[in-house]
ZAMI-279592 format. One record per residue (C-alpha): x, y, z; residue in three letters. Coordinates in steps of 0.25 Angstrom, whole numbers. Layout:
BEGIN
<px X; py Y; pz Z; residu ALA>
...
END
This chain:
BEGIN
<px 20; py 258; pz 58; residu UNK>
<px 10; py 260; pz 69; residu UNK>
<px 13; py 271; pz 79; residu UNK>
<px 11; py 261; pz 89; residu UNK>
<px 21; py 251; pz 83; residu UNK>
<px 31; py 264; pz 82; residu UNK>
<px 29; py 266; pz 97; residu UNK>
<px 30; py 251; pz 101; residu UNK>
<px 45; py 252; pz 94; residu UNK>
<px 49; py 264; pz 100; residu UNK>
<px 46; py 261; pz 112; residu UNK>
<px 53; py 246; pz 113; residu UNK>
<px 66; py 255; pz 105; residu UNK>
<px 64; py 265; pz 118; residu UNK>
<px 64; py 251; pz 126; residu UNK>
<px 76; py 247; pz 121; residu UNK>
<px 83; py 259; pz 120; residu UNK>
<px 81; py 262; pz 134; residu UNK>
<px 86; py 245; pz 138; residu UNK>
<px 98; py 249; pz 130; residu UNK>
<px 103; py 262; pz 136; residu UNK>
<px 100; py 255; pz 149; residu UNK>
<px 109; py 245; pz 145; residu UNK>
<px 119; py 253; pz 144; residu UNK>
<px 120; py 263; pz 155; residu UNK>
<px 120; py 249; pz 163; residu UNK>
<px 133; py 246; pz 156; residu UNK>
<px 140; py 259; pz 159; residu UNK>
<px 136; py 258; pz 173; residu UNK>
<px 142; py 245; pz 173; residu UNK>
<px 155; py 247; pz 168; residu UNK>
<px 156; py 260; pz 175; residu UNK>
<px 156; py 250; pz 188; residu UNK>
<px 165; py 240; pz 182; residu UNK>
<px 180; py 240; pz 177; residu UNK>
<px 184; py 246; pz 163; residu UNK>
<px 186; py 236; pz 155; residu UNK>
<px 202; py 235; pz 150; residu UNK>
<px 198; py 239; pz 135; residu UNK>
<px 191; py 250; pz 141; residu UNK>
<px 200; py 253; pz 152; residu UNK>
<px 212; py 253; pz 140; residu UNK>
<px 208; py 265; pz 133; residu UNK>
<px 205; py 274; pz 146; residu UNK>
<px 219; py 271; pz 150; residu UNK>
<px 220; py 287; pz 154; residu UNK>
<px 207; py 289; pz 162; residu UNK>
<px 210; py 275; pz 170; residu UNK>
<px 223; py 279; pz 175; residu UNK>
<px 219; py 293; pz 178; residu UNK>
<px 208; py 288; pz 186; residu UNK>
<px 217; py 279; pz 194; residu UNK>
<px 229; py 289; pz 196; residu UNK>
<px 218; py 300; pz 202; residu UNK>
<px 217; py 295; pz 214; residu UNK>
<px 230; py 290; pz 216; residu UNK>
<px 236; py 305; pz 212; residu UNK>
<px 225; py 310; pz 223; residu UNK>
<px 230; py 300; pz 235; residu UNK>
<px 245; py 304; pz 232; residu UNK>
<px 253; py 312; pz 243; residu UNK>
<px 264; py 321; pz 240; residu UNK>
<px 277; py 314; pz 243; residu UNK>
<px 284; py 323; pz 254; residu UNK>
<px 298; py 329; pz 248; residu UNK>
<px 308; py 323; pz 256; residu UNK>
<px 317; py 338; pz 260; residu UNK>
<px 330; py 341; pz 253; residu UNK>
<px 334; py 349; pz 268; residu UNK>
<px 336; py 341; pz 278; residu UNK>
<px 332; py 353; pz 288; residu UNK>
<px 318; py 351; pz 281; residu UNK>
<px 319; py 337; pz 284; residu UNK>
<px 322; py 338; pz 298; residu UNK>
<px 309; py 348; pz 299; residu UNK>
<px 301; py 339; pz 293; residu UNK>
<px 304; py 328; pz 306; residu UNK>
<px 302; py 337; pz 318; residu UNK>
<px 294; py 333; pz 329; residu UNK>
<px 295; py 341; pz 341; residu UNK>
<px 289; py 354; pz 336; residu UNK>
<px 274; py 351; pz 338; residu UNK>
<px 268; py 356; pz 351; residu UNK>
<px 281; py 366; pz 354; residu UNK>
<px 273; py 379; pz 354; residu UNK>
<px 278; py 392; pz 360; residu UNK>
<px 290; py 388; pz 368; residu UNK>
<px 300; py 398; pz 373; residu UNK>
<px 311; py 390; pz 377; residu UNK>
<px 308; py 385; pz 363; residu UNK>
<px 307; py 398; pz 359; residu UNK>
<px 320; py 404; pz 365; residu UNK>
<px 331; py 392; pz 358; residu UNK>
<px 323; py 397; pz 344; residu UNK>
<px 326; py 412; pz 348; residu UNK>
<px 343; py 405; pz 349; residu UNK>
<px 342; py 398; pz 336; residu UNK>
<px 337; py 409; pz 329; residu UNK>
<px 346; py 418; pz 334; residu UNK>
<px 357; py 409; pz 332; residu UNK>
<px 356; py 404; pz 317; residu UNK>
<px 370; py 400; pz 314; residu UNK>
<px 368; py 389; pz 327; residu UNK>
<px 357; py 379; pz 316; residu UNK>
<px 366; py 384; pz 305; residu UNK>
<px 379; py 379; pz 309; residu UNK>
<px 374; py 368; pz 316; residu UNK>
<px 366; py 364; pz 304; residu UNK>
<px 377; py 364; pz 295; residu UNK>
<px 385; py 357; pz 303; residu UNK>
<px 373; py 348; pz 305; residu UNK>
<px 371; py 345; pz 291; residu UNK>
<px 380; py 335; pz 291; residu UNK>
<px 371; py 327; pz 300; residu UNK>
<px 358; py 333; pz 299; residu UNK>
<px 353; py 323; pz 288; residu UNK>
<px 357; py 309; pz 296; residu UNK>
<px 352; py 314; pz 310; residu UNK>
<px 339; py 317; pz 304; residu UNK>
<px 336; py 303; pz 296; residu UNK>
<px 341; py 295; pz 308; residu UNK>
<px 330; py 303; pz 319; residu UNK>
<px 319; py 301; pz 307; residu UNK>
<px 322; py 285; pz 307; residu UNK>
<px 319; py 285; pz 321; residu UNK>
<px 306; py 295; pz 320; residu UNK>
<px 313; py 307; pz 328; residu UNK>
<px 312; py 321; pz 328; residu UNK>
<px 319; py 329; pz 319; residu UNK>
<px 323; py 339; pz 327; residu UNK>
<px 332; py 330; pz 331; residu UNK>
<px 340; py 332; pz 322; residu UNK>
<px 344; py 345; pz 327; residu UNK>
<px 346; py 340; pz 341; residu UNK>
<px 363; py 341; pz 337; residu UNK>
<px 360; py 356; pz 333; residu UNK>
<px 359; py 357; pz 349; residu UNK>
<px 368; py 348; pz 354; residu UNK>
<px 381; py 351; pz 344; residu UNK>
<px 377; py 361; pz 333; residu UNK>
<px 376; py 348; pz 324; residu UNK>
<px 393; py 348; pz 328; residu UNK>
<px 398; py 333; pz 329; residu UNK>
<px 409; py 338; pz 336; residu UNK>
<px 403; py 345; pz 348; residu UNK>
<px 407; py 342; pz 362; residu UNK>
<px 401; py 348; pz 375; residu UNK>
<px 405; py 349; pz 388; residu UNK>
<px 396; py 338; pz 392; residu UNK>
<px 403; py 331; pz 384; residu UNK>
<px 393; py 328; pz 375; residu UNK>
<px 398; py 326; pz 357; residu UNK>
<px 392; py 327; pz 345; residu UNK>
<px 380; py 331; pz 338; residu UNK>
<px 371; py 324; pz 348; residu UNK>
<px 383; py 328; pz 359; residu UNK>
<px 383; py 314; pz 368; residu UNK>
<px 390; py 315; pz 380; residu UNK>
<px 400; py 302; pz 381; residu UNK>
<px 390; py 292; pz 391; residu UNK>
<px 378; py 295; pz 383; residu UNK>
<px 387; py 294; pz 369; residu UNK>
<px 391; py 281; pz 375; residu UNK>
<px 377; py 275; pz 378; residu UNK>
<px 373; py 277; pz 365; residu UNK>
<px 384; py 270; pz 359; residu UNK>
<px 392; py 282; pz 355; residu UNK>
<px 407; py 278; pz 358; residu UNK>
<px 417; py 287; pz 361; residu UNK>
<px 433; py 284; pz 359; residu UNK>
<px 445; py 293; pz 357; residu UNK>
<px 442; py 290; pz 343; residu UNK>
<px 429; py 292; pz 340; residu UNK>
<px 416; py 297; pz 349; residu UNK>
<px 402; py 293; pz 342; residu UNK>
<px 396; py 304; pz 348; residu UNK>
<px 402; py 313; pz 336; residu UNK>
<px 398; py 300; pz 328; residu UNK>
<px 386; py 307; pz 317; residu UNK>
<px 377; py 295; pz 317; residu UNK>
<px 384; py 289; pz 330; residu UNK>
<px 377; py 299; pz 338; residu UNK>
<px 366; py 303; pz 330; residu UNK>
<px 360; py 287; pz 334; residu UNK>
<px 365; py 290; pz 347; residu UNK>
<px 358; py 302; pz 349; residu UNK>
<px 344; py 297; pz 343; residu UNK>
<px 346; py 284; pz 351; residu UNK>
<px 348; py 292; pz 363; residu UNK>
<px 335; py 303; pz 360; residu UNK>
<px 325; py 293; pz 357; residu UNK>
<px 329; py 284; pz 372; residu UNK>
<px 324; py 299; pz 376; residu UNK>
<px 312; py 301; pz 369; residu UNK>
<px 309; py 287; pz 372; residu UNK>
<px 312; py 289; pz 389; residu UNK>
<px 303; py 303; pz 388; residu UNK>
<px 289; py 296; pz 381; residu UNK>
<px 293; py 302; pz 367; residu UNK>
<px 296; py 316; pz 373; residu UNK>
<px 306; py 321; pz 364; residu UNK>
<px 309; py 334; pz 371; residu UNK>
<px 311; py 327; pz 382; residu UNK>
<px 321; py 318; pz 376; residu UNK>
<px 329; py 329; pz 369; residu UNK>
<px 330; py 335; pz 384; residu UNK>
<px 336; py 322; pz 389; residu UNK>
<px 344; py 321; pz 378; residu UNK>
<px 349; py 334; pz 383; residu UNK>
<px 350; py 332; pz 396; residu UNK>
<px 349; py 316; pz 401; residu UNK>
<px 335; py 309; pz 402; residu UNK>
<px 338; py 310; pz 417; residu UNK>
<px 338; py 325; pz 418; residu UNK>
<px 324; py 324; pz 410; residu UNK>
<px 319; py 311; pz 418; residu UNK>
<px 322; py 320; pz 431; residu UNK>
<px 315; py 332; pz 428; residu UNK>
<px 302; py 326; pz 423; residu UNK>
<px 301; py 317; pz 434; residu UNK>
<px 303; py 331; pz 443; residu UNK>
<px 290; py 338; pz 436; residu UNK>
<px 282; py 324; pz 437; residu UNK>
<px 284; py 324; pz 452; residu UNK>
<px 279; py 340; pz 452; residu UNK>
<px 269; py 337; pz 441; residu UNK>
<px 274; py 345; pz 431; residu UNK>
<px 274; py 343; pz 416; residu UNK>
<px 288; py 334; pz 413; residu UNK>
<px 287; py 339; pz 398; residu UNK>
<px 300; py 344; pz 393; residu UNK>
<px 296; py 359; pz 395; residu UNK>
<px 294; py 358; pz 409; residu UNK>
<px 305; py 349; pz 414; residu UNK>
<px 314; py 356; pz 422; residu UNK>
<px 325; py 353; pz 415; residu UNK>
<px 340; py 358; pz 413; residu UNK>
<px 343; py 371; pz 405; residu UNK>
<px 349; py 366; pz 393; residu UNK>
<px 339; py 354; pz 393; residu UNK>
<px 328; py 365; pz 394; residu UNK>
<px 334; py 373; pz 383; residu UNK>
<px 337; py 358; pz 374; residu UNK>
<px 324; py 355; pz 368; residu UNK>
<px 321; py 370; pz 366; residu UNK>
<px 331; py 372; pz 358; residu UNK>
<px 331; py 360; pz 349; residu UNK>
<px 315; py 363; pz 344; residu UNK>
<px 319; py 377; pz 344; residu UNK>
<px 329; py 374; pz 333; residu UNK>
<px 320; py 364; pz 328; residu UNK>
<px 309; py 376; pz 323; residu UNK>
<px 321; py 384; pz 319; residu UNK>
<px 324; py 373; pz 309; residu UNK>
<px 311; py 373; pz 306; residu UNK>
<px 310; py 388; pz 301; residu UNK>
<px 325; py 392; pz 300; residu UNK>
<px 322; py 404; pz 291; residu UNK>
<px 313; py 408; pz 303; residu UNK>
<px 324; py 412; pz 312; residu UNK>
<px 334; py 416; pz 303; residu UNK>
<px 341; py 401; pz 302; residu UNK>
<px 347; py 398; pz 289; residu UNK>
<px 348; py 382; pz 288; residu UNK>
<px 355; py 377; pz 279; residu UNK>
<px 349; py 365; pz 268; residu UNK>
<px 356; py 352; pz 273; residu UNK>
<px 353; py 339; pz 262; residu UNK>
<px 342; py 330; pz 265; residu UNK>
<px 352; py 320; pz 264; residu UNK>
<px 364; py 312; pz 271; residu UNK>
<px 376; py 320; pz 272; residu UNK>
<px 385; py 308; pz 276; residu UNK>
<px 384; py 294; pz 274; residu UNK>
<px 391; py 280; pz 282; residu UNK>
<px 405; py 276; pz 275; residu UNK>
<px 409; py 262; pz 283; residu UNK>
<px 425; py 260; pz 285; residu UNK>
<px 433; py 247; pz 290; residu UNK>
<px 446; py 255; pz 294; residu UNK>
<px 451; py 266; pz 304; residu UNK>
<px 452; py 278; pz 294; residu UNK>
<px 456; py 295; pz 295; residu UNK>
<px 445; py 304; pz 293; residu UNK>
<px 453; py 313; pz 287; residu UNK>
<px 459; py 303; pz 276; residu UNK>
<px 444; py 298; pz 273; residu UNK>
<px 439; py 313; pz 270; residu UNK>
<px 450; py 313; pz 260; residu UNK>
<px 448; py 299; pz 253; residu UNK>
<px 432; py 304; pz 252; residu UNK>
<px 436; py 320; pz 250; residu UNK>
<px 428; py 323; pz 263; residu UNK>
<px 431; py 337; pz 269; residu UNK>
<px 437; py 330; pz 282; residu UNK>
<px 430; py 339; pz 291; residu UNK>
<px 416; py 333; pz 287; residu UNK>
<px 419; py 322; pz 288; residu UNK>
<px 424; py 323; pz 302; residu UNK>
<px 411; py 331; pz 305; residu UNK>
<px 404; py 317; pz 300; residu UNK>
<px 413; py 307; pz 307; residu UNK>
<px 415; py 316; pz 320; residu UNK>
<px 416; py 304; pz 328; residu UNK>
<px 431; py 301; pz 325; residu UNK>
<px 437; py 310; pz 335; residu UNK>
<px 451; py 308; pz 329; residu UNK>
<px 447; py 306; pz 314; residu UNK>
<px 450; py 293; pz 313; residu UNK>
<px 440; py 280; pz 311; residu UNK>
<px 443; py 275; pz 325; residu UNK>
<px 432; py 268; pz 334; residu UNK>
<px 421; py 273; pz 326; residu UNK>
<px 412; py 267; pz 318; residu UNK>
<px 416; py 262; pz 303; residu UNK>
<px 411; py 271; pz 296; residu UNK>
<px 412; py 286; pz 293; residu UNK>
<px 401; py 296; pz 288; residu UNK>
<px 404; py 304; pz 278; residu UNK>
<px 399; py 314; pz 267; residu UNK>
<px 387; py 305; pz 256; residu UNK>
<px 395; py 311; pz 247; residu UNK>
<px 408; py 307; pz 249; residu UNK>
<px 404; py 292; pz 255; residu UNK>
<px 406; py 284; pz 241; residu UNK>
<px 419; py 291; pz 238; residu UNK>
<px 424; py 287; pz 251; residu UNK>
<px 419; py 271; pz 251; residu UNK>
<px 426; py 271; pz 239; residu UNK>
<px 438; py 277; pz 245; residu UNK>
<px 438; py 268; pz 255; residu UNK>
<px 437; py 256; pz 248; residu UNK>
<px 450; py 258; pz 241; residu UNK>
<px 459; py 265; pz 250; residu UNK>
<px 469; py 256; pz 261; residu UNK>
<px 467; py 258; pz 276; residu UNK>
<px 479; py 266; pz 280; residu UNK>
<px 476; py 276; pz 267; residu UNK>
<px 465; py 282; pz 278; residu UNK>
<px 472; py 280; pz 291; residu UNK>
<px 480; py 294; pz 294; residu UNK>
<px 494; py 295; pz 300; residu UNK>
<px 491; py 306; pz 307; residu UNK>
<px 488; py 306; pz 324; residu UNK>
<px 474; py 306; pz 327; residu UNK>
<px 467; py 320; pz 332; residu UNK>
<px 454; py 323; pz 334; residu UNK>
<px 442; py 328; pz 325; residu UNK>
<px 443; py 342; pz 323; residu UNK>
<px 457; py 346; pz 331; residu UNK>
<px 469; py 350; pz 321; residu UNK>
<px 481; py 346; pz 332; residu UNK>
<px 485; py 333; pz 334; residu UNK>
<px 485; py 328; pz 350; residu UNK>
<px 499; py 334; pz 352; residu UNK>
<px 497; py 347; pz 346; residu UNK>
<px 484; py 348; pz 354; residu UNK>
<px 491; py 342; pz 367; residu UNK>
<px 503; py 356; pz 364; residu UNK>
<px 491; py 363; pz 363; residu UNK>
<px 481; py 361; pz 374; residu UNK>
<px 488; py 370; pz 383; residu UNK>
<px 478; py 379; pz 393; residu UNK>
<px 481; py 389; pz 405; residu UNK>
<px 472; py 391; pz 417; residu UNK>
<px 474; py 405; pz 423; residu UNK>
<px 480; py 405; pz 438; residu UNK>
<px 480; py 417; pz 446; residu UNK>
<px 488; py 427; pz 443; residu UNK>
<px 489; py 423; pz 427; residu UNK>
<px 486; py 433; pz 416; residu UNK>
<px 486; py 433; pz 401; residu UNK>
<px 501; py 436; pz 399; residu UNK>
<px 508; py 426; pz 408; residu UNK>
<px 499; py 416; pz 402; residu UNK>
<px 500; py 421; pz 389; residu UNK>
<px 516; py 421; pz 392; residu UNK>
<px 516; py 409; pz 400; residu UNK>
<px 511; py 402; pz 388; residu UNK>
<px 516; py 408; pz 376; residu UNK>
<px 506; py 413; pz 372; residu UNK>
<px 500; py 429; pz 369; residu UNK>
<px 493; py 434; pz 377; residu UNK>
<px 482; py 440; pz 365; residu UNK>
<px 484; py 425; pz 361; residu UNK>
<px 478; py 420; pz 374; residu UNK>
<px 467; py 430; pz 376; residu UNK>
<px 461; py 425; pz 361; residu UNK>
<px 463; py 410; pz 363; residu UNK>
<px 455; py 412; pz 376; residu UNK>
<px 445; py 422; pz 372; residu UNK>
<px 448; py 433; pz 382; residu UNK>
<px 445; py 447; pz 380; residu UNK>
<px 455; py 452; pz 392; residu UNK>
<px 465; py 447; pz 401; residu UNK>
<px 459; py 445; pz 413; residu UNK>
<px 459; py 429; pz 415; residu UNK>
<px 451; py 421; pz 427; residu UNK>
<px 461; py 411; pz 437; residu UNK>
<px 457; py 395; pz 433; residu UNK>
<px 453; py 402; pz 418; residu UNK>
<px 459; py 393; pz 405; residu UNK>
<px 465; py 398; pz 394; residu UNK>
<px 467; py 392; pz 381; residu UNK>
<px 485; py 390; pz 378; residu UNK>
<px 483; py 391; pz 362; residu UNK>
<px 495; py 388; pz 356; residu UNK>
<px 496; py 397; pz 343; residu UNK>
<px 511; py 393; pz 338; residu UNK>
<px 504; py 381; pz 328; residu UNK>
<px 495; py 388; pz 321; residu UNK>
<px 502; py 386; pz 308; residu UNK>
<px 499; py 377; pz 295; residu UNK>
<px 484; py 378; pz 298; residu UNK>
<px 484; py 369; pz 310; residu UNK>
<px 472; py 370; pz 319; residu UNK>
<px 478; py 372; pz 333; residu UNK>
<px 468; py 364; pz 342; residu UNK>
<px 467; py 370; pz 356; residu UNK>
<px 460; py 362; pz 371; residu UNK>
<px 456; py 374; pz 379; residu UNK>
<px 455; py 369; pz 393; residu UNK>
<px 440; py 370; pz 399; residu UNK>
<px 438; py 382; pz 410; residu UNK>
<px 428; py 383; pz 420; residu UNK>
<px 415; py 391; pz 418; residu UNK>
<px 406; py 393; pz 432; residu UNK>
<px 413; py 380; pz 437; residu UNK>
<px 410; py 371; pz 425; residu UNK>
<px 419; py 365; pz 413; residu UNK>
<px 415; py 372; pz 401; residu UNK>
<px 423; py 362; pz 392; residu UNK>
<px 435; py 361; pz 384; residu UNK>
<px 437; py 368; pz 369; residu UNK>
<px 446; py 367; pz 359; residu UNK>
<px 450; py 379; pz 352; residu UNK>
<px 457; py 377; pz 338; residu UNK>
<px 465; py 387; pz 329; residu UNK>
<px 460; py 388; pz 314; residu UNK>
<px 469; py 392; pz 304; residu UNK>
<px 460; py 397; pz 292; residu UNK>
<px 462; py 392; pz 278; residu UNK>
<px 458; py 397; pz 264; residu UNK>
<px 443; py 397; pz 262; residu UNK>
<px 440; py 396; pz 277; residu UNK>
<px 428; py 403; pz 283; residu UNK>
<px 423; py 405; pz 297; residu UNK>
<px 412; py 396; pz 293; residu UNK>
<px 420; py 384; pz 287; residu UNK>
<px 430; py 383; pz 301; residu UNK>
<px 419; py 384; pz 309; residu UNK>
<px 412; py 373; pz 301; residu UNK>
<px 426; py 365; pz 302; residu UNK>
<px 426; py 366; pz 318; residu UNK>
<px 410; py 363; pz 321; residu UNK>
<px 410; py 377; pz 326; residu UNK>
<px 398; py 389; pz 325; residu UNK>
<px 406; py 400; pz 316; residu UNK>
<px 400; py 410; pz 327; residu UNK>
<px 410; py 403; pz 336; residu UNK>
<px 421; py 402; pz 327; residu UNK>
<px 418; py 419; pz 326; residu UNK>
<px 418; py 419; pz 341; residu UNK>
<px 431; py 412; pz 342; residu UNK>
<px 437; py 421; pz 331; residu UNK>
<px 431; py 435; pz 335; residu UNK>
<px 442; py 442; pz 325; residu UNK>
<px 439; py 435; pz 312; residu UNK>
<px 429; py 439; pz 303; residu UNK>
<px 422; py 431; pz 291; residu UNK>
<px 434; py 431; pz 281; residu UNK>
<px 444; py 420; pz 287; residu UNK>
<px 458; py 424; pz 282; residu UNK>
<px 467; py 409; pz 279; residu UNK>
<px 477; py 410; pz 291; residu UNK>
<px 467; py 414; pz 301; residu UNK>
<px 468; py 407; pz 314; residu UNK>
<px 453; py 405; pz 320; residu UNK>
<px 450; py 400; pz 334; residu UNK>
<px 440; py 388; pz 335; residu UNK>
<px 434; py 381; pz 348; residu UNK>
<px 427; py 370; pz 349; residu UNK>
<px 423; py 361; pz 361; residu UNK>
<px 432; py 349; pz 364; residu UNK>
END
């Protein structure tokens, strides 16, 4: 073959060559623009899926742990913090509270009953959570403090403004102990605040203090001077000034307990107590044993039932989540008068029926010319006796003075001997009426469970007690007061 023919043959195989691998390249672009097909697409089953997961995984947020303590919780929803900086007044309640430590620690074991419920119903509504720590302030997280004003329960209502909001108060029952009752009552009442001061919640937490008109009037004084009408420069009362520092001083101490020396105990993120319905009039005491409730908690859940009975309340008690099916079920198959007690009705919390306290609220109010033995002797009584029941160190007593008559005959068979000391006079105004009560301690008892049993601060109960050390010996008689 000529060279010229080879060269003509190898130049058209070039040609063609060169169409081919054109050809080609085409195709891969074009089906590197197009779907895989399915036969294709079925033996890259791998590579496909890991191609569609990658962004997916990228685009994928961490979902937040919902918190096991329901102190972290209640961190997690405060509100009021930002903007504080330095504030000495804020600054000075902190110093309290550090110093203080037992003051969160008791109130938040008490509180732990509660804590969980107050703090779901102020997120439903979208407000603070330092809320929640408003009852720390107002009662120590007790249900059953009372006030000279008085103003009861965790949110301490006094009767006109317990009325307006629907709390009703009988001889029976008085919803402002009612748990969820007031808790409503008091949300209803702080967000008419915020909602009267422009969404200043400082400035509702200081009328809820001290009445929106003591707020209204001072801010309308510094508008007519020109000065600011913020909370920090109204010129308001002492305890109202003193109010919203201390409850966002106790707020940054719940948000760094270690920090100042507060030891907070873990509270469950979840509900202590759930919502029994009852049709029937029924004893508190005979439900706590049906469901094997410690009675005592469960007046600390139902405090509203002054006389522990199921009179003019709602139908429904609270009780432990733990005992709640156990007691449905009870109550199902038991008849009425199976939970109905015999006995006469007495108050929550007082061991002496009305007759036995009636014998015993007996007080003296010194005339001139009295001393402690003719009292002492006029009332058969010791004249040691008498200087313990009142707390005096001497024997000199003022004229117009009260003092406390404590009958000590009955202090047999572990009765607690319930005693209405009569209300003095201090720089011309009433400082209220308490009510000392005569514990008789039993096997296991420690200063802390008694003081636990009567809502008191076991430094109180080691004031009223100055002779008693740590170890409680059954047979010992402690002293405890309380408001009335």
């Amino acid at each position: 073959m000529s060279s010229s023919i080879r060269k003509a043959i190898n130049s058209d195989a070039l040609t063609r060559l060169a169409q081919a691998i054109a050809v080609a390249v085409s195709a891969t672009l074009a089906g590197c623009s197009s779907h895989v097909p399915q036969t294709e697409a079925t033996h890259t089953p791998n590579i496909a899926a890991r191609a569609k997961q990658k962004p997916i995984w990228l685009s994928e947020k961490p979902t937040p742990q919902v918190p096991q303590d329901v102190w972290e919780r209640m961190r997690q929803g405060f509100q009021l913090q930002d903007g504080l900086g330095v504030n000495p007044r804020i600054e000075q309640q902190r110093l309290w509270f550090a110093s203080n430590p037992s003051f969160l620690e008791n109130a938040g074991e008490r509180g732990s009953l509660y804590i969980h419920y107050i703090i779901e119903r102020l997120e439903e509504r979208n407000m603070p959570l330092e809320l929640a720590l408003l009852p720390v302030i107002e009662s120590a997280y007790n249900p059953m403090a009372y006030s000279r004003a008085d103003a009861v329960g965790l949110w301490q209502f006094i009767p006109s403004t317990g009325r307006y909001y629907n709390l009703r108060q009988t001889r029976f029952y008085d919803g402002r102990r009612d748990i969820t009752a007031s808790t409503t009552a008091a949300m209803d009442y702080l967000t008419r605040l915020h909602d009267m001061f422009n969404g200043d919640w400082l400035l509702a937490l200081a009328a809820y203090n001290a009445g929106e008109g003591t707020v209204s009037r001072a801010i309308e004084r510094n508008e007519k001077l020109g000065l600011p009408t913020d909370y920090w420069n109204l010129p308001l009362p002492a305890e109202t000034q003193a109010y919203v520092p201390k409850l966002l001083a106790l707020s940054q101490v719940v948000l760094a307990p270690e920090a100042y020396g507060v030891n907070l105990n873990p509270i469950a993120n979840e509900p202590y107590f759930q919502v029994v319905e009852i049709n029937q009039r029924m004893d508190l005491s005979k439900v706590a044993a049906v469901a094997n409730i410690d009675e005592d908690e469960l007046f600390q859940l139902n405090p509203a039932f002054k006389q522990r009975t199921t009179i003019d309340g709602p139908q429904h008690l609270l009780v432990p989540t733990s005992k709640a099916q156990l007691l449905t079920a009870s109550l199902s198959t038991m008849r009425p008068e199976e939970l109905i007690s015999t006995r006469q009705l007495k108050p929550v919390f007082e061991g002496a029926d009305d007759n036995e306290i009636a014998r015993l609220k007996r007080a003296y109010r010194v005339k001139r010319g009295d001393n402690l033995g003719t009292i002492a002797k006029a009332n058969k009584v010791d004249v040691k006796d008498l200087q313990r029941w009142n707390k005096l160190t001497g024997k000199d007593l003022k004229v117009g003075q009260t003092l406390v008559m404590q009958d000590n005959t009955k202090r047999s068979g572990g009765r607690i001997n319930t005693v209405v000391a009569a209300s003095g006079k201090s720089k011309g105004k009433d400082t209220g009426k308490t009510q000392q009560t005569q514990y008789k301690v039993k096997q296991g008892d420690s200063l802390y469970m008694v003081a636990k049993r009567f809502n008191v601060e076991m430094q109180h109960l080691k004031r009223w007690n100055p002779r008693v050390g740590q170890a409680l010996k059954p047979g010992q008689m402690l002293t405890v007061s309380s408001p009335r």
